[in-house]
N, C-alpha and C positions, 0 to 999 in steps of 0.2 A: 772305211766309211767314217765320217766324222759324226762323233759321238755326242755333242755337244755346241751350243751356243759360244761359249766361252773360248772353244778352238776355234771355231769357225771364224769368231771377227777377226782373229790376227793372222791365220794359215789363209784367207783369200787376199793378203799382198804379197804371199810367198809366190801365189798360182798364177797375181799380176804383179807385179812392183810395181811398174808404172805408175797403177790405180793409187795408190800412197801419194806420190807427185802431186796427181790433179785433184787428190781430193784434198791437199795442204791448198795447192793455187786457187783450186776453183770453190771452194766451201770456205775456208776458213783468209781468204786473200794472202798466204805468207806468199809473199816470192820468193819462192825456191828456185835454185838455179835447174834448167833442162840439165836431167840424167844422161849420160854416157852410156854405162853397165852399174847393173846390180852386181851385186853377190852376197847369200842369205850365209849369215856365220852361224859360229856352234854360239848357243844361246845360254849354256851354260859358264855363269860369273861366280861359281864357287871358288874359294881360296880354303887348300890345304884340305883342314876337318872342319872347323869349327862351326861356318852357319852357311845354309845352302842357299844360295842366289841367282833367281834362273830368270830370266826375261822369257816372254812369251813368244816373239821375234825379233831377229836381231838382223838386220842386212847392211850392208856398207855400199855406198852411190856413190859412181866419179861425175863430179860435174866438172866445168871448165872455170869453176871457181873455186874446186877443191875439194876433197872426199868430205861425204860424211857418214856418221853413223846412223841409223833410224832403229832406234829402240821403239818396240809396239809392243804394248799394252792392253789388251782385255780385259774389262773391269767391271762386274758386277754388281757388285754393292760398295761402298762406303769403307775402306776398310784404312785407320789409321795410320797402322804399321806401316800400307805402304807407302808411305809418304816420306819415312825414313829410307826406305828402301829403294825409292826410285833415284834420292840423292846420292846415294853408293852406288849404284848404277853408272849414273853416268863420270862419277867422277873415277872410278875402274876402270869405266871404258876409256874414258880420256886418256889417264894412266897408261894404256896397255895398248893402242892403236896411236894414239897423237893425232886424233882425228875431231872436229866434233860432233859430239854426241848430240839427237834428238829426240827426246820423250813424245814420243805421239800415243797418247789413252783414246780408246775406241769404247764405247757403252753404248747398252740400249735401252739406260736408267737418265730421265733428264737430274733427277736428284744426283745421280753419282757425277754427271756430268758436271753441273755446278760445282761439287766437293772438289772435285780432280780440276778443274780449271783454278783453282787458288792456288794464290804462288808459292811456292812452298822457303819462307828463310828461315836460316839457322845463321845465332850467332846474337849480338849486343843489337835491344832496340835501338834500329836508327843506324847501325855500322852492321851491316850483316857480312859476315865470311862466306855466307856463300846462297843464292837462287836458283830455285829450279821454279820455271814456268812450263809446266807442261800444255801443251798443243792438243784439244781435245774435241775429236768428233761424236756424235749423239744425235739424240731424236730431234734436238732445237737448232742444228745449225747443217744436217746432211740432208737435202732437199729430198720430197716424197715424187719419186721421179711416176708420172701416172699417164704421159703421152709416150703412144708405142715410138714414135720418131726417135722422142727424144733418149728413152733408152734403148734403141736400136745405135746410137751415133758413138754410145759408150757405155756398151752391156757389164763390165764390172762395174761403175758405178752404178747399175740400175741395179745391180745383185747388192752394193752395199747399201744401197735406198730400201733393199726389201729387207737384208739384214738387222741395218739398224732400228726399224721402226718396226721391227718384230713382235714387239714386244703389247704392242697398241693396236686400235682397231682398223688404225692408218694403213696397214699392213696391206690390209686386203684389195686397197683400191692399186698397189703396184704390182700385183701378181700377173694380171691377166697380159699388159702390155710387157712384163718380163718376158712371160711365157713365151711373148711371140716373138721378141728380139732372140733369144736364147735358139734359135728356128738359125739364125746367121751365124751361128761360131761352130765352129768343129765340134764334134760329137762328145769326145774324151771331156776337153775343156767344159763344153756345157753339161754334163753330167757332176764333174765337180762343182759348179755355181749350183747345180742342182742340189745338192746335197747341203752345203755350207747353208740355203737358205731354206731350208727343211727344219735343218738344226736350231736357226733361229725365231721360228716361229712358234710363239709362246701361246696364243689364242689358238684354242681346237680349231674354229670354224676359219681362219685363216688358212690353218695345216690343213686342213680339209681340203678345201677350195686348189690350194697348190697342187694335192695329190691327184686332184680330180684334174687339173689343167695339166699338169705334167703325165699322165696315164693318156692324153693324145697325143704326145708326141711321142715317135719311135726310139729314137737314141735314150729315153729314159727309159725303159725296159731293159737296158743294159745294165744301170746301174743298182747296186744295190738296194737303196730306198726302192725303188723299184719294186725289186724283187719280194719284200715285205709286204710292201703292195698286194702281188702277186700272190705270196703264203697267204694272205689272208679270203682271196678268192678262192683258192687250193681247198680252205679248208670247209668251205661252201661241202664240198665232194661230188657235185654234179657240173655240168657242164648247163644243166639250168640254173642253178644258183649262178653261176659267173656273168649270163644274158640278165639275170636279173639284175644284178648287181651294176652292169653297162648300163642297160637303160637309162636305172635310178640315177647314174654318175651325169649322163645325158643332158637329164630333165633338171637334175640340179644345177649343174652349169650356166644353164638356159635362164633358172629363175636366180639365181646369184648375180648375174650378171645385170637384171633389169627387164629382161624381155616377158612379157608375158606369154603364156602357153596355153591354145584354146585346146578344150578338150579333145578335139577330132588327132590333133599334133600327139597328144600327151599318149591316146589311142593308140593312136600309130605305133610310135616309139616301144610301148608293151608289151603290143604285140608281135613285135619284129622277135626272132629265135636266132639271127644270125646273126652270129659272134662279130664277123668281119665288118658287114654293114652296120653293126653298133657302134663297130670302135669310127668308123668313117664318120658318123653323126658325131658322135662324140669332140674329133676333129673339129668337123664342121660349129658342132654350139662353141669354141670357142673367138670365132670371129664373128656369128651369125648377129644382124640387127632385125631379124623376127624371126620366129618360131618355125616357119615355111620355110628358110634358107635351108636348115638338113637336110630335104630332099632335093636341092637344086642340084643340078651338073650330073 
């Protein structure tokens, strides 16, 4: 299970590479050349004893203009060091593959964002030895993807739209139409998007809302977060606290979304004792446009 924010931005291009590609072409315009194959390398750049240097991911792309390297970055805050350290980075890797290197930083800080976008030279004002311009995605330049179409057309980007803007209130308006694309990819796969964007969600009432949208689909019940989920219904100890607890998950949906809930609906919902027929409502609030859809079909 990914533990953390700071895995999760650069371990979901391990789960797509691709997604790396289009988010260079399509966010930030570099034309990059069409990938061939990946292949994710050992990401450790230590030399000998002396000081440990590890990139966060490292993968090598054949395109038909020539391998390169894509060094990825997770970056939290502001931190100077690594500015010296991204410049050993790639000039190692260059060193050691004869390939070039690319620093792409992934944040869900627009301050870090700006810091890590400055070029980084070393060397005589005016005559530098050497530039590093890092390539940086963030809350100001990775689009808040919030029509189901559109992230149904390219559900990893829709997972790094909910990723990156984790962090902010922005969060909440990409979940619901993830939810629903996340319905089209294989089970395995979407439990892992599940997770990476669990881990990014920094607002409670965001994490919330996702738990409650992912707890109606089935293949998340597989997955760990999940099952956390689940321990925490467990510890209800009745099987009326778990009815209570669907309900509430229900009616919350319903009002998060926008729909209002006349009392006879809310009634209803309460009073329902079946576990099964919860979870089906439950379903249901998350595509419903009024309150009455639950009982439809």
């Amino acid at each position: 299970m990914v533990s953390s924010s700071h895995e999760a931005l650069h371990r979901v291009f391990q789960k797509d590479p691709a997604l790396l590609t289009r988010a260079l072409q399509r966010v930030l315009n570099i034309p990059f050349p069409e990938p061939r194959d990946f292949a994710v390398l050992n990401a450790d750049l230590t030399e000998i004893e002396p000081v440990e240097r590890r990139v966060d991911t490292l993968m090598r792309v054949e395109t038909d203009e020539g391998a390169y390297l894509l060094v990825i970055e997770a970056q939290g805050k502001v931190d100077d060091a690594k500015r010296g350290s991204w410049a050993y980075y790639l000039s190692y890797l260059y060193a050691k593959y004869r390939c070039e290197p690319v620093l792409i930083v992934i944040t869900q800080s627009r301050a870090t964002a700006r810091w890590a976008a400055r070029p980084i030279r070393l060397g005589l004002p005016g005559w530098h030895s050497l530039t590093v311009r890092p390539l940086v995605l963030g809350p100001e330049n990775v689009p808040v993807i919030t029509d189901e179409r559109e992230a149904e057309r390219d559900v990893p980007l829709a997972v790094l739209s909910a990723m990156t803007h984790g962090r902010g209130k922005r969060a909440a308006a990409i979940l619901e139409p993830l939810a629903t694309a996340l319905r089209t990819m294989d089970a395995e796969s979407a439990a892992v998007f599940v997770a990476f964007v669990d881990s990014c969600l920094i607002d409670d009432q965001a994490k919330e809302i996702w738990r409650d949208l992912m707890a109606a689909i089935h293949y998340f019940f597989r997955h760990p977060v999940a099952e956390q989920v689940r321990e925490e219904g467990r510890e209800e100890g009745r099987e009326e606290g778990r009815v209570e607890d669907r309900a509430a998950m229900t009616l919350r949906i319903l009002e998060w979304r926008g729909i209002l809930v006349p009392e006879v609906v809310r009634e209803r919902v309460q009073a329902c004792a079946d576990l099964d027929q919860l979870e089906l409502w439950a379903q249901r609030a998350v595509h419903a446009t009024r309150a009455e859809d639950l009982f439809d079909g």
